[in-house]
PAZATI-747111 format. One record per atom (N, C-alpha, C, O, CB): residue number from 1; residue in three letters; atom name; x negated, y, z negated. Coordinates in Angstrom, 3 decimals, m for minus. Glycine has a CB too. Layout:
N
i|aa|at|u|v|w
NUM|ALA|CA|X|Y|Z
...
END
This chain:
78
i|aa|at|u|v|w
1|UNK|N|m72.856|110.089|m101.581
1|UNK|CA|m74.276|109.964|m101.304
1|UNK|C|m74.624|108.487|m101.135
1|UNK|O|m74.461|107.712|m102.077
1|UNK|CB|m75.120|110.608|m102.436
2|UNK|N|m75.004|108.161|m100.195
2|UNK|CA|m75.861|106.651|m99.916
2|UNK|C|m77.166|106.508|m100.865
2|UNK|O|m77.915|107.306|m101.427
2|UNK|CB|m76.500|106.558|m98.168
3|UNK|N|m77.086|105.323|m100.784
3|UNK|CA|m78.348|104.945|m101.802
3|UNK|C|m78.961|104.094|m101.103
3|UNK|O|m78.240|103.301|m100.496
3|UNK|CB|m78.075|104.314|m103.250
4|UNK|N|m80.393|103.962|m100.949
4|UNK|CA|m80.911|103.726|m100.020
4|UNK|C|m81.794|102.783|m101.014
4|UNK|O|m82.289|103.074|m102.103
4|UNK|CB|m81.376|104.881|m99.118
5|UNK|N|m81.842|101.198|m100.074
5|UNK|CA|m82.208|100.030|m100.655
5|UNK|C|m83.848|99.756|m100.466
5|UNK|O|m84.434|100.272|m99.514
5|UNK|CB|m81.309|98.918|m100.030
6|UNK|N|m84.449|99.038|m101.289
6|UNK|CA|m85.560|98.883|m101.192
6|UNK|C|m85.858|98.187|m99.618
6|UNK|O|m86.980|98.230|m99.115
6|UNK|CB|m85.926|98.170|m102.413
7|UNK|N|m84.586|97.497|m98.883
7|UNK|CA|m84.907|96.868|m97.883
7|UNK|C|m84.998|98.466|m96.809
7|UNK|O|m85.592|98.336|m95.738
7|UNK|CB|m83.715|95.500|m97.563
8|UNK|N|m84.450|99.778|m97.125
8|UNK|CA|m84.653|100.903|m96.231
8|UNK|C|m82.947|100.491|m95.451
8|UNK|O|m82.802|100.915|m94.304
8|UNK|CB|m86.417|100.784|m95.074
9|UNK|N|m82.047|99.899|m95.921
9|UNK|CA|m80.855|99.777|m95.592
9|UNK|C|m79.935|100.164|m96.254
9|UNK|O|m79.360|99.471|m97.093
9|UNK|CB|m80.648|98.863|m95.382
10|UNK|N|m79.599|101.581|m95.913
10|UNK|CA|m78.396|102.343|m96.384
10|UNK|C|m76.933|101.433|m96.436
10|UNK|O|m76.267|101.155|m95.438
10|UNK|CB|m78.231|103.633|m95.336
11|UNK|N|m76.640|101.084|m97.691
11|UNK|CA|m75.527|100.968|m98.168
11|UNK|C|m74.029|101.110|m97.834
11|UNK|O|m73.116|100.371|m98.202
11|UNK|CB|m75.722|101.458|m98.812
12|UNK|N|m73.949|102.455|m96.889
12|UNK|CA|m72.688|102.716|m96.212
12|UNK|C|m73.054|103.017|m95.299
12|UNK|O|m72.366|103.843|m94.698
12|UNK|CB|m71.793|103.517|m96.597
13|UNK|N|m74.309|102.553|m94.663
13|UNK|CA|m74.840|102.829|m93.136
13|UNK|C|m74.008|100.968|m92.409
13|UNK|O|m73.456|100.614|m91.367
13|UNK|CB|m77.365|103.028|m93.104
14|UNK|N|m74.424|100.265|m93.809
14|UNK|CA|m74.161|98.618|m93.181
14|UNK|C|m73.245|97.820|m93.897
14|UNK|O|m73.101|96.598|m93.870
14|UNK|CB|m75.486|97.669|m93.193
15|UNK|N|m72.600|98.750|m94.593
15|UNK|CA|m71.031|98.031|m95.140
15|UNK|C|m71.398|97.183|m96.270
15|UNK|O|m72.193|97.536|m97.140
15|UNK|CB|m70.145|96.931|m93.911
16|UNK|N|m70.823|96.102|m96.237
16|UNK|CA|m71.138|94.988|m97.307
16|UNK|C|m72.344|94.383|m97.369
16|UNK|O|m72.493|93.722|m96.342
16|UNK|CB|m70.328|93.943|m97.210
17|UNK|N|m73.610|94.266|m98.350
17|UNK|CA|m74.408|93.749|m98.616
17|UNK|C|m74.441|92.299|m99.106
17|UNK|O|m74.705|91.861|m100.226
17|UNK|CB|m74.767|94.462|m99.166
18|UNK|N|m74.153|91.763|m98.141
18|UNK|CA|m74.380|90.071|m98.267
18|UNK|C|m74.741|89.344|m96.382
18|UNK|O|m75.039|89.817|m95.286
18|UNK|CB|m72.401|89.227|m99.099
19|UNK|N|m74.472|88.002|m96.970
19|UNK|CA|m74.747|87.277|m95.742
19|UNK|C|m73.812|86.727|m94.181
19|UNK|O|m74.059|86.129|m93.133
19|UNK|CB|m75.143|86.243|m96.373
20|UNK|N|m72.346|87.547|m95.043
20|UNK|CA|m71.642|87.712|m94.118
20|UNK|C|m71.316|89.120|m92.877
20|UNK|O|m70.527|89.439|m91.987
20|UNK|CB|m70.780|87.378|m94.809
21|UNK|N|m72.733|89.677|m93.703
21|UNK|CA|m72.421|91.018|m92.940
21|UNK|C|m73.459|90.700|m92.059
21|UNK|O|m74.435|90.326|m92.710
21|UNK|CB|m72.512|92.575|m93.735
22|UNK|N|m73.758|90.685|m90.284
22|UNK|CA|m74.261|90.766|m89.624
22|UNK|C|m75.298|91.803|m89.604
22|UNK|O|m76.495|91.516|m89.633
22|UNK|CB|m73.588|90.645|m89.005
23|UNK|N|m74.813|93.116|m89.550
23|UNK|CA|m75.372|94.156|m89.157
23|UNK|C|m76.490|94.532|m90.390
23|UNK|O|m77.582|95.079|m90.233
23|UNK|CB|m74.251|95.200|m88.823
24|UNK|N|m75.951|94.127|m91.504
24|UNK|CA|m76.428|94.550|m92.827
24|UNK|C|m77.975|93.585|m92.425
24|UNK|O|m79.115|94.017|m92.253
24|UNK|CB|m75.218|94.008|m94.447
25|UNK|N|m77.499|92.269|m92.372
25|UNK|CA|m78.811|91.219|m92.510
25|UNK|C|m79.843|91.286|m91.275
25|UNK|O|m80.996|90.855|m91.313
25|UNK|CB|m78.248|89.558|m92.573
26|UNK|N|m79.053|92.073|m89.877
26|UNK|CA|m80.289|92.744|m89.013
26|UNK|C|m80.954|93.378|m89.481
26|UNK|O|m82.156|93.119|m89.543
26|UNK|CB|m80.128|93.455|m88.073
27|UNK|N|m80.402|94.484|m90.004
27|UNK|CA|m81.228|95.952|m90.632
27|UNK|C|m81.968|95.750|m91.574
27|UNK|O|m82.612|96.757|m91.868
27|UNK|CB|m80.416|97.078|m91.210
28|UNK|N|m82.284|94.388|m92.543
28|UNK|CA|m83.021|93.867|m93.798
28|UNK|C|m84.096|93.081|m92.884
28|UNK|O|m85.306|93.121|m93.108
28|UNK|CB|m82.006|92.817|m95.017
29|UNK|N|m83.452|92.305|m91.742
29|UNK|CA|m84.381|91.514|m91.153
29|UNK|C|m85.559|92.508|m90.380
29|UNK|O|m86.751|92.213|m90.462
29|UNK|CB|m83.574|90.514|m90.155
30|UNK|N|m85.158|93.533|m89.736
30|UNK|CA|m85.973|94.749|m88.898
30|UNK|C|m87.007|95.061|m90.211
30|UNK|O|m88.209|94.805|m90.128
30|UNK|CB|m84.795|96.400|m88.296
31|UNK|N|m86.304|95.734|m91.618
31|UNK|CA|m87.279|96.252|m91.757
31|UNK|C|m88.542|95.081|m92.622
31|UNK|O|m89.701|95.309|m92.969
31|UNK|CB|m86.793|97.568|m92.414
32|UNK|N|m88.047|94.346|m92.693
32|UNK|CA|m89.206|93.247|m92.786
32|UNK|C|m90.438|93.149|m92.122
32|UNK|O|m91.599|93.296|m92.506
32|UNK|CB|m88.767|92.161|m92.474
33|UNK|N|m89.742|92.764|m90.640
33|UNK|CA|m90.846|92.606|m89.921
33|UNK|C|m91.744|94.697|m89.666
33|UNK|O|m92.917|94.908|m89.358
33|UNK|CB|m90.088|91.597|m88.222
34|UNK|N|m90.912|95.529|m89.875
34|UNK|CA|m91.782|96.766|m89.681
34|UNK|C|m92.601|96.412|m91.123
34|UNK|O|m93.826|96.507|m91.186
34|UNK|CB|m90.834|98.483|m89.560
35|UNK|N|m91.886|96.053|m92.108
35|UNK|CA|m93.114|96.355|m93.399
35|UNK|C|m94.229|95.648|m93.358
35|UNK|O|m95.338|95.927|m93.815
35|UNK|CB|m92.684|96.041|m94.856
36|UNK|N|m93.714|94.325|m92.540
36|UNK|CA|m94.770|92.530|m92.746
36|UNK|C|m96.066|93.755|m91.535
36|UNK|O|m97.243|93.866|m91.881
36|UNK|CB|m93.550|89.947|m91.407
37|UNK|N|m95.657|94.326|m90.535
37|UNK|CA|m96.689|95.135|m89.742
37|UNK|C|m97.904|96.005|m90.319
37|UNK|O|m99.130|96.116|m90.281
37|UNK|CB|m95.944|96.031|m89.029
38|UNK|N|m96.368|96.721|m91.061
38|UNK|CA|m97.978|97.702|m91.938
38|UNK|C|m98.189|97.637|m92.997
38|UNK|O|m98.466|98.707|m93.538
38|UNK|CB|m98.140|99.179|m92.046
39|UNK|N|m98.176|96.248|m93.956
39|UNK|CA|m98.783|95.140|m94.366
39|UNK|C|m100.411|94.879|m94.002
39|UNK|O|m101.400|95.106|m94.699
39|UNK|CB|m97.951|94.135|m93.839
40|UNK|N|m100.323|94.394|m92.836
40|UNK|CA|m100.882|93.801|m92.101
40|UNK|C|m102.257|94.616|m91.895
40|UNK|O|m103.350|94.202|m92.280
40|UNK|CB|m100.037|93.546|m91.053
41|UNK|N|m101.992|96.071|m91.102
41|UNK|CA|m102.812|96.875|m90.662
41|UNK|C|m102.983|97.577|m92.463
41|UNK|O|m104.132|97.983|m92.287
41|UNK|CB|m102.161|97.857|m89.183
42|UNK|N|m102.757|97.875|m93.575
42|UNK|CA|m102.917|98.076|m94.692
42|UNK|C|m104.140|97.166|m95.533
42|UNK|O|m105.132|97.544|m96.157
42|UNK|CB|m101.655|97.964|m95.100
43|UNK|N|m103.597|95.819|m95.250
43|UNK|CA|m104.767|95.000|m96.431
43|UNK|C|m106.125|94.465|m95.094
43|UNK|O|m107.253|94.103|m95.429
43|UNK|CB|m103.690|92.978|m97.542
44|UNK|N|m105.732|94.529|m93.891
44|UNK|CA|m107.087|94.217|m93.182
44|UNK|C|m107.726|95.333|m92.690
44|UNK|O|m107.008|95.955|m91.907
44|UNK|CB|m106.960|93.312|m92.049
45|UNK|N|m108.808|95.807|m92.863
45|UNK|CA|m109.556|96.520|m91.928
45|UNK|C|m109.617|96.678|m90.895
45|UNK|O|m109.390|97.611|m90.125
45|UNK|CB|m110.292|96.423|m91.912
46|UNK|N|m110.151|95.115|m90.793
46|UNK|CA|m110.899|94.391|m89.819
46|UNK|C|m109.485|94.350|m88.237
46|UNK|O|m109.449|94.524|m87.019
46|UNK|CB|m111.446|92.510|m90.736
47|UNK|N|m108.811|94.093|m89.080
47|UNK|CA|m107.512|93.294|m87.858
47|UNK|C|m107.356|95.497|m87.417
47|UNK|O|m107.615|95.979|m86.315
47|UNK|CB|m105.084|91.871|m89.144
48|UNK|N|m107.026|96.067|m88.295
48|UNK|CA|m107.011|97.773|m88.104
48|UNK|C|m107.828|98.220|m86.981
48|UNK|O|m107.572|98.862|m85.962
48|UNK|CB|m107.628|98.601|m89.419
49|UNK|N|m109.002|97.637|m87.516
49|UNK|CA|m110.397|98.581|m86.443
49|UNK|C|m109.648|97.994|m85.024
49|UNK|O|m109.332|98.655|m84.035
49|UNK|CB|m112.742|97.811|m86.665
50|UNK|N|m109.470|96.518|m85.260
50|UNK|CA|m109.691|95.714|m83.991
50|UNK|C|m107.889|96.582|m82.890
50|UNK|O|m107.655|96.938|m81.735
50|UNK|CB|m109.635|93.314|m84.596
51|UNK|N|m107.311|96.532|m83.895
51|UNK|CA|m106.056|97.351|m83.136
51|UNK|C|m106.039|98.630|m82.460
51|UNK|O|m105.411|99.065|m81.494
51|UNK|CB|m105.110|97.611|m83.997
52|UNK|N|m107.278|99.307|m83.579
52|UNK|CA|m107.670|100.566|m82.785
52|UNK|C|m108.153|100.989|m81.888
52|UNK|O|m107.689|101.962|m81.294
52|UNK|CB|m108.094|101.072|m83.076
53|UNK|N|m109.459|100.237|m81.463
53|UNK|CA|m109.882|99.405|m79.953
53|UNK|C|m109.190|99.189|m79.002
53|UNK|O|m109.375|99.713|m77.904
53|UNK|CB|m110.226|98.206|m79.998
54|UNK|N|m108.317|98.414|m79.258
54|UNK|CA|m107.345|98.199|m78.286
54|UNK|C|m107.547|96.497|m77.978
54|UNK|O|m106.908|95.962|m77.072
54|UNK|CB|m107.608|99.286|m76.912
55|UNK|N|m108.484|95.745|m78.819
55|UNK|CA|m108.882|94.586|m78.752
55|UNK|C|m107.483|93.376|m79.145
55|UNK|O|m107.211|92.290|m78.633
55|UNK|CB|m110.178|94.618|m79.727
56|UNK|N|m106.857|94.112|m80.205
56|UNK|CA|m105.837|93.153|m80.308
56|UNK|C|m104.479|93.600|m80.833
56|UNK|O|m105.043|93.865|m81.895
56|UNK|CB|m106.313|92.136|m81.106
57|UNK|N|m103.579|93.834|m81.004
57|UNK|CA|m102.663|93.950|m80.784
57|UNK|C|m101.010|93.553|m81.968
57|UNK|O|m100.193|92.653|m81.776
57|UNK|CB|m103.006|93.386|m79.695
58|UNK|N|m101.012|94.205|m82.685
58|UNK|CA|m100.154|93.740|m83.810
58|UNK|C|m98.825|93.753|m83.308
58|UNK|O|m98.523|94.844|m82.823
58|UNK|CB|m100.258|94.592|m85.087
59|UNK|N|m97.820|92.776|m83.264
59|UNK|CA|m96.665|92.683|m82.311
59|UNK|C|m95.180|92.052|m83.266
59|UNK|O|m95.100|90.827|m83.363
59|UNK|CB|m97.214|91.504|m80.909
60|UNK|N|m94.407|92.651|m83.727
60|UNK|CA|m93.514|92.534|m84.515
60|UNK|C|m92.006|91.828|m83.174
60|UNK|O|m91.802|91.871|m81.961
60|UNK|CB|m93.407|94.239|m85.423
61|UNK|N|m91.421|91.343|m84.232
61|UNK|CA|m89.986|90.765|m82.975
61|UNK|C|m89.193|90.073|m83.757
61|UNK|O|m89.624|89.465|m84.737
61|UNK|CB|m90.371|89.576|m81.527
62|UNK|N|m87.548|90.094|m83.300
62|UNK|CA|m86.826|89.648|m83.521
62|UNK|C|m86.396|88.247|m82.853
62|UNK|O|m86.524|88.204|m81.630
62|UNK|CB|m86.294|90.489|m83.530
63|UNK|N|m86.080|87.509|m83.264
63|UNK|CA|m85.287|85.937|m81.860
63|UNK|C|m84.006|86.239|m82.784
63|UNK|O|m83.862|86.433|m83.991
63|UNK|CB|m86.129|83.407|m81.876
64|UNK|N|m82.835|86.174|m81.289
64|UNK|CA|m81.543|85.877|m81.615
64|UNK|C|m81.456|84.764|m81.134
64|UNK|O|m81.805|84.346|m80.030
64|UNK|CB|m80.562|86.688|m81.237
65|UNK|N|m80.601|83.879|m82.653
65|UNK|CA|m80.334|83.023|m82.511
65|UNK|C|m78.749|82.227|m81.412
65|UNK|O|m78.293|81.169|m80.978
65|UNK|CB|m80.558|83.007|m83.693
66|UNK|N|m78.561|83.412|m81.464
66|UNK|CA|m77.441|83.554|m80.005
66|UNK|C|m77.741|83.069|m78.755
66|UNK|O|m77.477|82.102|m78.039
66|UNK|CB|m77.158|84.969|m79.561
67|UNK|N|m78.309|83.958|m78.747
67|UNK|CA|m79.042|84.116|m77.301
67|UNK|C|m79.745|83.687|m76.846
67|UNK|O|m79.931|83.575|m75.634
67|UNK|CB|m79.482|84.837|m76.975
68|UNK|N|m80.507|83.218|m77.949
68|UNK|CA|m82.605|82.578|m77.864
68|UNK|C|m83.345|83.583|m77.134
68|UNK|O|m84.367|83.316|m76.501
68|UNK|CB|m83.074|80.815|m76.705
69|UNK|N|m82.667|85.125|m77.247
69|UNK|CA|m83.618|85.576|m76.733
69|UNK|C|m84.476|86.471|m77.426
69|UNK|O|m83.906|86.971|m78.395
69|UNK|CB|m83.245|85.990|m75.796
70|UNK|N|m85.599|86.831|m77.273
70|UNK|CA|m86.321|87.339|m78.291
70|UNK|C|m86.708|89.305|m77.970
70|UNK|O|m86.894|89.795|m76.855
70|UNK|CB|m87.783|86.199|m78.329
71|UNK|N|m86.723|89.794|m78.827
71|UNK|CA|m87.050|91.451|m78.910
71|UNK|C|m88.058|91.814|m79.193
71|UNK|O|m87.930|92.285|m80.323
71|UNK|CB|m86.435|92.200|m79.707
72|UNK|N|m88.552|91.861|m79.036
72|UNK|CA|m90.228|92.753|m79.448
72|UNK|C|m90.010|94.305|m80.255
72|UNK|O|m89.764|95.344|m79.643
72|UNK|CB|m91.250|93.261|m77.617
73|UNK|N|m90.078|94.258|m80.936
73|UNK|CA|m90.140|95.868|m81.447
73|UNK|C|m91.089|96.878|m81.393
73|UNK|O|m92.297|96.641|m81.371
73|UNK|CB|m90.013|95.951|m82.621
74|UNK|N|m90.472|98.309|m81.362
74|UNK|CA|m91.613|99.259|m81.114
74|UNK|C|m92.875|99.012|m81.851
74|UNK|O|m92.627|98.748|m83.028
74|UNK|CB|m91.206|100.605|m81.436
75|UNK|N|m93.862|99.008|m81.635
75|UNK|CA|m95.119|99.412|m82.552
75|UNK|C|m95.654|100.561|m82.949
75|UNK|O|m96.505|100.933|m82.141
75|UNK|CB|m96.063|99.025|m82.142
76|UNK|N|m95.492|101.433|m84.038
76|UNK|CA|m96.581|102.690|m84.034
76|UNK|C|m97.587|102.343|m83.992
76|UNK|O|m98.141|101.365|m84.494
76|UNK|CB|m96.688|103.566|m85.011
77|UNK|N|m98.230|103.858|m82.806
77|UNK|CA|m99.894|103.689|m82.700
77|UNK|C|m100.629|103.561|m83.609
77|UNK|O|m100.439|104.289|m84.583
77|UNK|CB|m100.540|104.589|m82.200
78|UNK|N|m101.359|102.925|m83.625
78|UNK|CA|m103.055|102.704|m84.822
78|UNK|C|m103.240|104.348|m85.400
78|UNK|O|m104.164|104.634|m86.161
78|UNK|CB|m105.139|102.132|m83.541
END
């Protein structure tokens, strides 16, 4: 049975839990930025209403440092 980390990163989904594991420190870094999101839309209202509108726009992303290129991640709807 996997045990599933407060970061939402299964254990034998990403091998070794440290800083040499690539895949492990994506999958901690992703769900960051999903939590830092609904965070976000959680403690503001205001920034909520305004997303719901369609006025502004809450936008989560990755930059590889490889590449320099950057990912945008899905957003769930308001």
């Amino acid at each position: 049975m996997a045990v599933r980390r407060r970061s939402g990163a299964r254990s034998e989904d990403q091998g070794e839990r440290s800083a040499k594991n690539y895949a492990f420190v994506d999958a901690v870094a992703r769900k960051n930025v999903e939590l830092t999101m609904a965070e976000i839309r959680s403690r503001s209202a205001v920034i909520a209403a305004l997303e719901t509108k369609g006025a502004v726009k809450i936008a989560g992303a990755m930059y590889n440092l490889e590449s320099a290129a950057v990912e945008f991640l899905p957003s769930p709807k308001p």
